[in-house]
C-alpha positions as CSV (number, residue, x, y, z in Angstrom):
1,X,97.0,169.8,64.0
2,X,95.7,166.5,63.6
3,X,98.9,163.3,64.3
4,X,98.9,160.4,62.2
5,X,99.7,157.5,63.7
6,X,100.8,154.0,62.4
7,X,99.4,150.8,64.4
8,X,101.3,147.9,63.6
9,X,100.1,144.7,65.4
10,X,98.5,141.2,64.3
11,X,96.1,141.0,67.4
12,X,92.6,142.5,66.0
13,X,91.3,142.9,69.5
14,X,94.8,145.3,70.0
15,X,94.4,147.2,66.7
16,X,90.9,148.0,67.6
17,X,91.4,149.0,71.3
18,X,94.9,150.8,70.1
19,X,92.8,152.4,67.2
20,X,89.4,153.5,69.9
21,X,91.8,154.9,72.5
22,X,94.4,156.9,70.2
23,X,91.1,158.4,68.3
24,X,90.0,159.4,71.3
25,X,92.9,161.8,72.4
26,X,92.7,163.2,69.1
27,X,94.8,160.9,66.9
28,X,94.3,160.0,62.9
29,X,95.0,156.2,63.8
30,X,95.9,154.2,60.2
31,X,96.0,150.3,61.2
32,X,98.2,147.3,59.6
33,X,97.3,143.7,60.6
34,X,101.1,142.9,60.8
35,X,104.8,143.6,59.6
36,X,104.4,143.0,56.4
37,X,101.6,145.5,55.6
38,X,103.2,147.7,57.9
39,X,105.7,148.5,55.6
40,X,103.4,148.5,52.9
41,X,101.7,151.1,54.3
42,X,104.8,152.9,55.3
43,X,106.1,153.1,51.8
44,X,102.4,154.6,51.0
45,X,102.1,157.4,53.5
46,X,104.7,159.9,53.8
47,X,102.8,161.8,56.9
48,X,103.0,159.4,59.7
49,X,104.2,160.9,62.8
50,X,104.3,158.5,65.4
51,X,104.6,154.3,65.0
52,X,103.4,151.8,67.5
53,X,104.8,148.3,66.9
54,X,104.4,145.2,67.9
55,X,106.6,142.8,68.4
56,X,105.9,139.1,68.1
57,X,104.0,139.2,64.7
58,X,103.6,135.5,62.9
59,X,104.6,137.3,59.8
60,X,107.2,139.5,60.0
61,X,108.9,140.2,63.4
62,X,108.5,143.5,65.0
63,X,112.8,143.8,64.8
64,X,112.9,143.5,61.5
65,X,110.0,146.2,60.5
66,X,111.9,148.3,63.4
67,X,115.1,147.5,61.1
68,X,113.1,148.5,57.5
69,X,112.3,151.8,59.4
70,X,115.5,152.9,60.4
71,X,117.0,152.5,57.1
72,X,114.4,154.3,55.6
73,X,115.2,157.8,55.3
74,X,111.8,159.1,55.5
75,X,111.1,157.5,58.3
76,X,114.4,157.2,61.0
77,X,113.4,160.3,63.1
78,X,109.6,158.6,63.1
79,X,109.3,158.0,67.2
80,X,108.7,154.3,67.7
81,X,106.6,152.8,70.4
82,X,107.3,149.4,70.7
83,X,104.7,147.3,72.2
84,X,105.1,143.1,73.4
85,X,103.2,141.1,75.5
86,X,106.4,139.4,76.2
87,X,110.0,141.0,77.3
88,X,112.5,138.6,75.7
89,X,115.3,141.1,77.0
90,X,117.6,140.5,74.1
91,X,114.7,141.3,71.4
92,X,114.6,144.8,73.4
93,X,118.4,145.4,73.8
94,X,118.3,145.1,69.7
95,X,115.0,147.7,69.8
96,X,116.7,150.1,72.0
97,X,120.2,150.1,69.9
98,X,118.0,150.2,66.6
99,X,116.3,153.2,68.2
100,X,113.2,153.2,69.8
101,X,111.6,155.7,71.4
102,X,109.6,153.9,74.0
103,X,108.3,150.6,75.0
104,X,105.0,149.8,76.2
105,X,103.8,146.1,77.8
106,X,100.9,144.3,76.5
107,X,98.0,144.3,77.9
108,X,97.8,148.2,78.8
109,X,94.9,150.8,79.6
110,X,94.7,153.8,78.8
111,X,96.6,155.4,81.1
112,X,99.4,153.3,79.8
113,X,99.1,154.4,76.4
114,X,98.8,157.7,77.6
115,X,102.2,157.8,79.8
116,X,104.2,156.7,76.9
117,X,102.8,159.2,74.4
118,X,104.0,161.7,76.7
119,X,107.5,159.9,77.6
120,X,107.8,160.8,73.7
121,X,106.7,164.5,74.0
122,X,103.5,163.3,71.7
123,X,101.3,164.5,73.7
């Protein structure tokens, strides 16, 4: 069975890379260019099984998407990946209380991506 996976990140080079790699293990990869259309896509999919998420987006910060997520009902038990090029520790203390389900650093390989699809039993 095919996954479906939600990429949520306002870097195009990221979305592509993210997209090329997760295809490439198997994945149905569905991108958004950013929080808000993140959510907008959330609220039009009901078969997403696995969100990575950025978190420094210009638009709408990753925290507060993570925050839209776990309210939503549909969506709480979706595992979340979070992915930042930058560790502000407090920004992941609030991502690991709201829930998260792994944490991956910016820039990453594939191996990387790899490691914490499987630290997530995804894999």
């Amino acid at each position: 069975m095919i996954k479906n996976i939600l990429f949520i990140d306002d870097e195009i080079v990221t979305l592509g890379m993210g997209k090329m790699m997760l295809e490439s293990m198997g994945c149905n990869v569905v991108i958004a260019e950013g929080g808000i259309q993140g959510i907008e896509l959330l609220k039009a999919n009901d078969d997403i099984d696995l969100i990575f998420l950025d978190l420094m987006m210009p638009d709408l910060h990753g925290l507060k998407v993570l925050e839209y997520i776990k309210s939503d009902k549909k969506f709480k038990n979706t595992p979340i990946i979070l992915q930042s090029g930058m560790n502000e520790p407090k920004d992941v203390e609030r991502a690991c209380k709201l829930g998260i389900s792994g944490l991956l650093q910016k820039p990453y390989k594939r191996q990387g991506l790899e490691k914490a699809l499987k630290e997530v039993d995804f894999l």
